[in-house]
Biotite code that builds the C-alpha atoms (Angstrom):
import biotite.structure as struc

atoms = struc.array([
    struc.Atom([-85.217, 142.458, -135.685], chain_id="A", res_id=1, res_name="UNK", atom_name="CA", element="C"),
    struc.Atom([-85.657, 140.076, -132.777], chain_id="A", res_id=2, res_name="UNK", atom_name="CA", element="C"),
    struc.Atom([-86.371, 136.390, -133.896], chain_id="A", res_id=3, res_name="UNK", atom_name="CA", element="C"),
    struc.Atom([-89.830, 134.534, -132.713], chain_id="A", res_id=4, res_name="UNK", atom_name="CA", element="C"),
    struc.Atom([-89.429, 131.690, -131.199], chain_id="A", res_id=5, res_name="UNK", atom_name="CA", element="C"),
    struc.Atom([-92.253, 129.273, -133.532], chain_id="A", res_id=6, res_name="UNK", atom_name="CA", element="C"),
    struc.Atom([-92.269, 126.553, -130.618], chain_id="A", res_id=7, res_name="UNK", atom_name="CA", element="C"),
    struc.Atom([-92.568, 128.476, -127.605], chain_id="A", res_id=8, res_name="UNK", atom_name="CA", element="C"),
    struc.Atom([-95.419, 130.282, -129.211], chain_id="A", res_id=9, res_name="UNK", atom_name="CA", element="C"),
    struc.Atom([-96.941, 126.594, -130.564], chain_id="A", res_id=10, res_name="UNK", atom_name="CA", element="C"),
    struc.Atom([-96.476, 125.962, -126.796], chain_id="A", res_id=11, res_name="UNK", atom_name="CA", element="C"),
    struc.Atom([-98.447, 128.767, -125.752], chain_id="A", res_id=12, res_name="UNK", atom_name="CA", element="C"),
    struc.Atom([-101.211, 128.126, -127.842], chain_id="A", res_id=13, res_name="UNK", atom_name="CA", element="C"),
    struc.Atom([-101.949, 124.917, -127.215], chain_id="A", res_id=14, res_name="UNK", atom_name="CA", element="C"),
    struc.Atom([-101.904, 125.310, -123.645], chain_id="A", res_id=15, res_name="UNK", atom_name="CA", element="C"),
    struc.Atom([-104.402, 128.264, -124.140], chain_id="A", res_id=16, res_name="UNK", atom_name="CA", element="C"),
    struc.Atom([-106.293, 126.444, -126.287], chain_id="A", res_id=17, res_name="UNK", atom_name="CA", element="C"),
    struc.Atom([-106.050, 123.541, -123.617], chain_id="A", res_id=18, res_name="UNK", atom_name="CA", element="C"),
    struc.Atom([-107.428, 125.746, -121.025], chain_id="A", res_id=19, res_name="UNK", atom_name="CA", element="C"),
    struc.Atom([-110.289, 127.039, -123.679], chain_id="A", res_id=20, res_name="UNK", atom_name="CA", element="C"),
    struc.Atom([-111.377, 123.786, -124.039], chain_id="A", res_id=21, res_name="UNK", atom_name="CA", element="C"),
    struc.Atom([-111.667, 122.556, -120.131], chain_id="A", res_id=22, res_name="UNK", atom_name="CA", element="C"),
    struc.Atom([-113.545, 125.690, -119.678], chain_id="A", res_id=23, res_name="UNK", atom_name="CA", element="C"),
    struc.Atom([-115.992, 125.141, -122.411], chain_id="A", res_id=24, res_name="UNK", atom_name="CA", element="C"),
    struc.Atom([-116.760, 121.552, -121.013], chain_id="A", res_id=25, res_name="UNK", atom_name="CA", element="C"),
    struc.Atom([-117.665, 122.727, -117.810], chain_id="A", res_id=26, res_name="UNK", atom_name="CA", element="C"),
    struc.Atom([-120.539, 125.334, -119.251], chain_id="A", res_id=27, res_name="UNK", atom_name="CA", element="C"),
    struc.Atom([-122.476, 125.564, -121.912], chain_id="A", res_id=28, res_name="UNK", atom_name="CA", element="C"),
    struc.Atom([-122.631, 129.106, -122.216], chain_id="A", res_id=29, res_name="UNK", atom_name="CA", element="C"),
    struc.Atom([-119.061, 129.458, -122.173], chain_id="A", res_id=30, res_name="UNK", atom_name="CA", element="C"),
    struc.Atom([-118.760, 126.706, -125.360], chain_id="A", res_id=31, res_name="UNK", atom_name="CA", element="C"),
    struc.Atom([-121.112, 129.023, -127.205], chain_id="A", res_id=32, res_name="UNK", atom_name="CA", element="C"),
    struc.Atom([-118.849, 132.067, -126.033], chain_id="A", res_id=33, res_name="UNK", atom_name="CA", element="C"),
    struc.Atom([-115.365, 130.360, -126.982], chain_id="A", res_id=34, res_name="UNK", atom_name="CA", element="C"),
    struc.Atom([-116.433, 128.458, -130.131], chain_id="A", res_id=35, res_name="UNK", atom_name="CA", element="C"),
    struc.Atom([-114.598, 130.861, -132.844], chain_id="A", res_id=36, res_name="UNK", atom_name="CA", element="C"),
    struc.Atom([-112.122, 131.737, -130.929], chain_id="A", res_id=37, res_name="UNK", atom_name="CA", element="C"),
    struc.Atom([-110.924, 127.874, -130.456], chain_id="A", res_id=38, res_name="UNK", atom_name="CA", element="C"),
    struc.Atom([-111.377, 127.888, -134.385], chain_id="A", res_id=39, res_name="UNK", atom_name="CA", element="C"),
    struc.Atom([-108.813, 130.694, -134.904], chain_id="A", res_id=40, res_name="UNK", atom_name="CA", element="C"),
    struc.Atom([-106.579, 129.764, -132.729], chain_id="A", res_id=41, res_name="UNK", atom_name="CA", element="C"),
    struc.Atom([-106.576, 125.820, -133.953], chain_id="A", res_id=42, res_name="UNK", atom_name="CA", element="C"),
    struc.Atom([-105.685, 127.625, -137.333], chain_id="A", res_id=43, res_name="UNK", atom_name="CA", element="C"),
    struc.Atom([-103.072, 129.622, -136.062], chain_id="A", res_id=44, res_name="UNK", atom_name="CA", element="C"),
    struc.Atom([-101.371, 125.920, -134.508], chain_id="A", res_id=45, res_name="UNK", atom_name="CA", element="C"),
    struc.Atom([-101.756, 124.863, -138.212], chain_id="A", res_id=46, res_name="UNK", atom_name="CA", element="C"),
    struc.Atom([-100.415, 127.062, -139.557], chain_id="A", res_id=47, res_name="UNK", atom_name="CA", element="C"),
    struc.Atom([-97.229, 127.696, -137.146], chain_id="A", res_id=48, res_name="UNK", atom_name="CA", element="C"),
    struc.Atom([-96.727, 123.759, -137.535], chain_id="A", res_id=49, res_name="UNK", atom_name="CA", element="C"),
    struc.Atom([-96.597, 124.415, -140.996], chain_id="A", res_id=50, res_name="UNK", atom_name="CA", element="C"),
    struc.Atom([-94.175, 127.194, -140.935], chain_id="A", res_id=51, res_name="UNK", atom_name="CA", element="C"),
    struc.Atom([-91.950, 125.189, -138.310], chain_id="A", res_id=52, res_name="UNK", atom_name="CA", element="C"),
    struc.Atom([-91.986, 121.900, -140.377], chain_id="A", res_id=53, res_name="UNK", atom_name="CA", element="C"),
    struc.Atom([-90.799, 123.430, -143.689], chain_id="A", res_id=54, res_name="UNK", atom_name="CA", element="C"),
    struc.Atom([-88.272, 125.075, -141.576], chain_id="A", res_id=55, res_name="UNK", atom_name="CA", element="C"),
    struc.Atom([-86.397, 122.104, -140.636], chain_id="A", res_id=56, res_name="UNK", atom_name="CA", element="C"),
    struc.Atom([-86.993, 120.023, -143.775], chain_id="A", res_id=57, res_name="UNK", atom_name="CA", element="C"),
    struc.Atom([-84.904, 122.493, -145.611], chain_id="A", res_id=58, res_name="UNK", atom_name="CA", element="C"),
    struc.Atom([-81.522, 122.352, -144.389], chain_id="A", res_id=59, res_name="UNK", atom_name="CA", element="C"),
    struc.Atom([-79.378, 125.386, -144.980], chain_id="A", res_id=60, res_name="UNK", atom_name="CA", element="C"),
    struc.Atom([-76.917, 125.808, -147.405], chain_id="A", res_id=61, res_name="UNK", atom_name="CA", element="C"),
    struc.Atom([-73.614, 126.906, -146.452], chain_id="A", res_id=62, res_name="UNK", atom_name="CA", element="C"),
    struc.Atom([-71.040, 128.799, -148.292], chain_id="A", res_id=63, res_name="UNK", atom_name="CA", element="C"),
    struc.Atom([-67.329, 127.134, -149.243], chain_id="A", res_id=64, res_name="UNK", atom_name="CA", element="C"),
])
């Protein structure tokens, strides 16, 4: 099973969500259009930040 890199995907998120966002201030329209998806995917940060944070607050144990 191949690994996921958590902060090259936070990385890709928030630049999508980045480029949502610019796009949505330049039309109306498209802020009506990209309103739920901006939700989700501000969720998804959460909860990756979430994931990585408890990651490195609990340092691994290694065997004597």
């Amino acid at each position: 099973m191949r690994p996921i890199d958590i902060e090259a995907l936070l990385k890709n998120y928030k630049d999508m969500i980045n480029t949502l966002e610019y796009d949505s201030m330049r039309s109306a329209g498209k802020a009506k259009i990209n309103a739920h998806t901006l939700i989700d995917m501000h969720a998804l940060v959460e909860r990756y930040e979430r994931i990585l944070n408890s990651q490195r607050s609990s340092p691994k144990k290694e065997a004597s």
